[in-house]
N, C-alpha and C positions, 0 to 999 in steps of 0.2 A: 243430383248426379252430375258429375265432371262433362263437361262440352265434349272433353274428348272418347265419352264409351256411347256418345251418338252415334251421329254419323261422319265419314273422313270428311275435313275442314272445307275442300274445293267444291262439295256441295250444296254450300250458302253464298247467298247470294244478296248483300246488302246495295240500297240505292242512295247513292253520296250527290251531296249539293254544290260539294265543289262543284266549279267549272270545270278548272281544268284536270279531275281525278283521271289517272290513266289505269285504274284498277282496282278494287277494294283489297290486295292482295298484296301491292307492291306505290299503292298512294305514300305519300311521305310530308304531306304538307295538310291535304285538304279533307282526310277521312280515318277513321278510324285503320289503323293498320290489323285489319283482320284475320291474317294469317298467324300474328302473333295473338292477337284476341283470343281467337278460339281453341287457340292451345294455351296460353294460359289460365285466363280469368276464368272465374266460376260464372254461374248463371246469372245470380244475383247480379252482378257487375254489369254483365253485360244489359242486363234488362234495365237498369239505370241508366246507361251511357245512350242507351236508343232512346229513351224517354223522352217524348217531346219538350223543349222547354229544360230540359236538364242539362245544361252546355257545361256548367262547372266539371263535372267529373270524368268529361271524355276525354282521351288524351288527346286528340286533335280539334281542330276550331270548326270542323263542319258540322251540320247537325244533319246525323243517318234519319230519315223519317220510315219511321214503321209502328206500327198499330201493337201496342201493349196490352190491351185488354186480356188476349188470350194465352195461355201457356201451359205447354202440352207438360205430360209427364216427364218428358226428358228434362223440362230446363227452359225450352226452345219457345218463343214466341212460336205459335201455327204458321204464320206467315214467313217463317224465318227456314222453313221445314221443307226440302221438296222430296216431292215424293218418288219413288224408284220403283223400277221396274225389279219382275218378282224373279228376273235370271237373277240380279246383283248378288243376293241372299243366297249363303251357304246353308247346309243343313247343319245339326249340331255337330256331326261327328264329322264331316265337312272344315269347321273352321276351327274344331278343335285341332288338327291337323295342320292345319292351315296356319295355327298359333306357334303348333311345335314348330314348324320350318322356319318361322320368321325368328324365336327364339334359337336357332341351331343359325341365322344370319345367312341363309339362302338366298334373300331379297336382297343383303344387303347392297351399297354401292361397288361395282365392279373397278378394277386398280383406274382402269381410265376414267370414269366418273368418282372418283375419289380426285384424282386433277383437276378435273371441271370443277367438283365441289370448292376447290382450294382458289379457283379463279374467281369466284363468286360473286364477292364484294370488289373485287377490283373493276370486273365487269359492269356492274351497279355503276358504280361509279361514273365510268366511263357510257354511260346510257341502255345498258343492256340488262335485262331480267331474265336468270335461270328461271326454270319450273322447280314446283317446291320441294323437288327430292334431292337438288343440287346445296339448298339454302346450307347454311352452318346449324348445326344442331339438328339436321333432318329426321323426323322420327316416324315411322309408318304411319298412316293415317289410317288403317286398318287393326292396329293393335288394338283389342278389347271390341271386336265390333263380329257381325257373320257376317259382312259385307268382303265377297270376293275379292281377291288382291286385282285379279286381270281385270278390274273395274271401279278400281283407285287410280289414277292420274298420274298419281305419285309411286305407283309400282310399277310403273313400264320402265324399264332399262332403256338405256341409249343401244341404237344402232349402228354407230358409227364410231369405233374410238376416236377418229382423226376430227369429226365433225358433230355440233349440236346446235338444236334450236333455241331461239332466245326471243323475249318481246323487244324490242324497241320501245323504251318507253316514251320516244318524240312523240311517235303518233301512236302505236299498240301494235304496230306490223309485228309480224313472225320472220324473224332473219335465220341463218345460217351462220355460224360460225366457225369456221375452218382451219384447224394447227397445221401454216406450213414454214417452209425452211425460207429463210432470209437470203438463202448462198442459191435457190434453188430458182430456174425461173421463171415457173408457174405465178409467182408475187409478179413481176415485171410483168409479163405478158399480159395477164389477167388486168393489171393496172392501167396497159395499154391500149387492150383493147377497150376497155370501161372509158376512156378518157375523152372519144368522140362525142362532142355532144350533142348530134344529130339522133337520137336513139331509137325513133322509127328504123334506124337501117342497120341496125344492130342487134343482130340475134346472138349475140354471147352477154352470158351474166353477168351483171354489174356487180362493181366491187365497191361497197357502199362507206367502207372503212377499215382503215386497216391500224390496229394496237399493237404493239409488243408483246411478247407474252408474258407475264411477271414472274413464270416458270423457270425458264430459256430463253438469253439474250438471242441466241440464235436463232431464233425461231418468232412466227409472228402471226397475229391473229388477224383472219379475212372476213371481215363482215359481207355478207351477200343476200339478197331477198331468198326469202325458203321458196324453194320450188320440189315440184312433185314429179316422178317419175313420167314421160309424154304418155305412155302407153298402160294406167292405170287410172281410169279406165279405159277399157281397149276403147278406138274407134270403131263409129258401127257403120258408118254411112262411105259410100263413095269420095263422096264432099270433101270429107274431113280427111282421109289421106291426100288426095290432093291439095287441101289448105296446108298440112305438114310439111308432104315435099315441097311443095310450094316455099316453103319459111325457109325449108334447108337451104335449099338453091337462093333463090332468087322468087320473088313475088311481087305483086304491083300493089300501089299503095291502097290504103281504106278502100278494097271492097271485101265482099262477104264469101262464103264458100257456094254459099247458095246461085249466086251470080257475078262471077268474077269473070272478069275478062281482062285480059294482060296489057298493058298499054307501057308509056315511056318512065314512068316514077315507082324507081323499083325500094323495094327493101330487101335489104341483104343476106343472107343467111351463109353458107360454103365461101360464096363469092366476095362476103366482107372480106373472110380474115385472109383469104389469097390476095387481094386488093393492096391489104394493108401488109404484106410480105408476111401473113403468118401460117405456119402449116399448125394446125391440133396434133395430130398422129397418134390419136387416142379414141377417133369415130367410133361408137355403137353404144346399142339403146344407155348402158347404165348413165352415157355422157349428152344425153339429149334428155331435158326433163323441159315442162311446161308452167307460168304461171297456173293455176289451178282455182283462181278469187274466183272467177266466172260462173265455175262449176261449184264452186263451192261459196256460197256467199256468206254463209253462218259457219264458216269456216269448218278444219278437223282438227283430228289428233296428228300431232307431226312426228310420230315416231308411230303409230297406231292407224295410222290414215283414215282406214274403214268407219272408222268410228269418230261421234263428235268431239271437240275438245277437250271434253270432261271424261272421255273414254269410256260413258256409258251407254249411249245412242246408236246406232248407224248411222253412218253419214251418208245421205242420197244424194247422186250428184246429179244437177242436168245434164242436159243436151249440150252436147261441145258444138252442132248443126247451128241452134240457136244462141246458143253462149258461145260465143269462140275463145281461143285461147292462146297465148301465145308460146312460141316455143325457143329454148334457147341450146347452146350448147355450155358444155359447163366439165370443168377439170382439164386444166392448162400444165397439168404434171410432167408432160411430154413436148410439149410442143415448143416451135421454136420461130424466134423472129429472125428474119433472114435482114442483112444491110440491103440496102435500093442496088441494084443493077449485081447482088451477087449469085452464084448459084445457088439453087434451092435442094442441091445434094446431102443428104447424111445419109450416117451406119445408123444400125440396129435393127434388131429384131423385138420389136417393143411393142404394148397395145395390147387390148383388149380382144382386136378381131387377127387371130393367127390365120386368118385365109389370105390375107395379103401377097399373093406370089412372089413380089418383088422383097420382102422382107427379108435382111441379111444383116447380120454382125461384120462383114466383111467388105462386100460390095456396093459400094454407096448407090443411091437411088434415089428420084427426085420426091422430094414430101408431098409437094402436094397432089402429084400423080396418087402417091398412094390413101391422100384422103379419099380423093375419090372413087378410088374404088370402094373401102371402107362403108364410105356413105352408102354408094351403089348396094352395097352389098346389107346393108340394112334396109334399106327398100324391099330390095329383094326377099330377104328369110322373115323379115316381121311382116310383109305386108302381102305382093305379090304371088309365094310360094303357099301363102295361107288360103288367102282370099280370092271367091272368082269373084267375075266384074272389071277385074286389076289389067288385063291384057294391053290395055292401052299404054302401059305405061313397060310392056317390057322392051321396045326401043330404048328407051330411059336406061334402063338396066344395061341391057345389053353394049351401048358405049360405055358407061362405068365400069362394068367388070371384065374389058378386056382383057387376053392375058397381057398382052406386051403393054407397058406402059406409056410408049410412046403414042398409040392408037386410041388412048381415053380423051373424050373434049375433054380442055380445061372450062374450069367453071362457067365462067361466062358463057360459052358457045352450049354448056349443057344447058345454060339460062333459054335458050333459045329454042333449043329443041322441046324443052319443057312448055315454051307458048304456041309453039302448035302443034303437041300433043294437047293442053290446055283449052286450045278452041277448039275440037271437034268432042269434047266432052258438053253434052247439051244440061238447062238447068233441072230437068226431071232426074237426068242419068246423078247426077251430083245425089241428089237422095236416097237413090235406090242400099239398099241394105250390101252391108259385107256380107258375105254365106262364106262358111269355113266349107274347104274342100273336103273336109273329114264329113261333113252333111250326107246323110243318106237323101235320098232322092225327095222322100216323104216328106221328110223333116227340113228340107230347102223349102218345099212349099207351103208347107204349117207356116215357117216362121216369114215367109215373104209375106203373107198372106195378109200375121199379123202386122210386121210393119209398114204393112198398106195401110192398114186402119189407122192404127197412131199417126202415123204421116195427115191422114184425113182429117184427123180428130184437131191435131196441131195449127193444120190450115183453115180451120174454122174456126180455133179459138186466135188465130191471129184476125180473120177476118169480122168476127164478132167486138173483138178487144178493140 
């Protein structure tokens, strides 16, 4: 039987001698390129080319080592086989279904990943690796299988026309790739504010590389580390919204959430890009997302999140309390670099957060006045209006969302109010649990109750460890 009415390709998992292999999938010197293997070659073939001692007929000069003796009825060495949970599998009448749609081209590529597709090899090129639904010749790796589409790899769609994920094949990082306008100047900004190379004190996204598009001379391609939404998964503890606002504003260097105390060696967040003359004007959650390695160390799915890479798993994240995380802001669409000693006035009525009072197509207004509200204002509805425990922090609030604009700290001076709100947070109070204000009385106490215990259980396995 054909490798490919197994199982889809991203399944297998061969072990390469190269050194330096950066993937059995996308290797190009040191290993069998098996993405191409297992859709072509028949079984026979391959069971040769793994053969220990067999180097003549591999197409690459490394030797795969794997144990031949066994071989299942599909084809498949046993060891070559992993085994799947019993959701993956349709029923028959399931995936004969499941067959008709992919034949009628429901799965197909959408017009925006029909472009990505077309970028593909130039990307390669240029160090970058699509996922294998973008490759040239893509063909479902569910056709001829009962193996669910939503748990093929290569059946998730992009989420973003503008933007996708890619490996880096330097090291195997997961970047972001982002189509924007060469005239437009989110590229500048973003380049500028990347360009400090202090990076402790720099909470906006780096901009790791930047192509042209092979598309559109106009237009040009942003390489940026993938990052994850901040608030997925939510925070649970005291701690960790203050470690957040903390990042937004202004926070003090290498400590913990657990026992932070503010001192003179800040890292930057709101108050870098004011610093450096930039307003955002684009503040709220979709533009504040987090490194996510911490929580995740065996990484996820970048368009599927919940789930592992291979988009079969759940992905369970730690504790952000004990893993911390960093936070960044991210989408320079808007924003604007003002000259040294100009005003910091502009029009529009633009951004994501319309609560902005001062927002006019007409009447100009100072940016970064209105970051700050913005910010404030996310403080506010994602955390404080949710969460009790939060009170301490609605001083904080409350100068952010004045209405006159003139009456908001700027940055800096919120930097300040924020450390001593900051010190009268003791280190017990930092762990105590969010409780949503929607909690019936009951159910506040259940779940405190529990996260006493786990709280327990964490400080004895640190103290035993």
């Amino acid at each position: 039987m054909g490798l490919k009415r197994t199982l889809p390709r991203h399944q297998y998992t061969l072990a390469c001698s190269g050194r330096n292999c950066r993937g059995v999938e996308h290797c190009s010197s040191t290993c069998i390129v098996v993405g191409l293997t297992l859709a072509q070659a028949d079984a026979g073939s391959i069971k040769r080319w793994v053969q220990i001692g067999d180097r003549e007929e591999a197409p690459a000069a490394a030797l795969i080592i794997l144990a031949t003796a066994s071989w299942s009825a599909s084809g498949l060495p046993m060891n070559m086989q992993k085994q799947l949970p019993d959701y993956v599998y349709l029923t028959p009448e399931a995936a004969q279904r499941q067959s008709e749609r992919t034949r009628q081209g429901v799965y197909n590529l959408l017009p925006d990943e029909v472009e990505w597709q077309s970028r593909q090899q130039f990307l390669e090129k240029h160090g970058y690796m699509l996922r294998p639904r973008y490759h040239k010749g893509w063909k479902p790796s569910w056709i001829d299988t009962n193996i669910a589409r939503d748990f093929c790899e290569d059946g998730i769609m992009s989420s973003r026309p503008q933007v996708l994920d890619a490996k880096r094949l330097e090291d195997n990082s997961v970047v972001s790739i982002k189509i924007v306008s060469k005239r437009n100047q989110e590229l500048q900004v973003a380049q500028f504010l990347s360009s400090f190379k202090d990076v402790d004190q720099n909470h906006c996204v780096a901009v790791l590389d930047v192509l042209s598009d092979p598309l559109d001379s106009e237009r040009a391609l942003m390489v940026m580390p993938y990052l994850r939404p901040f608030n997925d998964p939510e925070l649970v503890t005291v701690g960790e919204v203050i470690d957040f606002i903390g990042q937004m504003l202004q926070v003090c260097h290498g400590s913990s959430v657990t026992s932070r105390k503010i001192d003179s060696h800040f890292v930057k967040g709101l108050a870098f890009m004011h610093e450096h003359r930039v307003a955002h004007r684009d503040i709220a959650p979709p533009n504040v997302m987090m490194d996510a390695k911490p929580l995740y160390p065996s990484g996820h799915h970048p368009v599927k999140m919940d789930y592992t890479p291979d988009a079969v798993y759940d992905a369970i994240p730690l504790s952000r309390t004990e893993h911390p995380v960093r936070y960044y802001y991210v989408d320079f669409g808007l924003s604007v670099r003002f000259p040294e000693n100009s005003p910091t006035m502009v029009v529009g009525d633009v951004g994501r957060d319309d609560e902005v009072p001062e927002l006019s197509s007409t009447v100009p207004y100072d940016a970064f006045k209105a970051d700050i509200y913005a910010l404030g204002n996310l403080f506010d509805k994602e955390f404080v209006q949710r969460y009790h425990r939060l009170e301490i922090l609605q001083p904080l609030i409350d100068s952010m969302k004045q209405r006159q604009p003139e009456m908001r700290l700027p940055a800096a001076e919120l930097v300040v109010l924020f450390q001593k709100i900051n010190k009268t947070v003791t280190k017990n109070a930092l762990r105590l649990r969010l409780s949503l204000k929607s909690e019936a009385p009951y159910e506040r106490v259940l779940n405190d109750a529990v996260a006493v215990a786990w709280n327990g259980i964490n400080n004895l396995k640190r103290y035993v460890g």
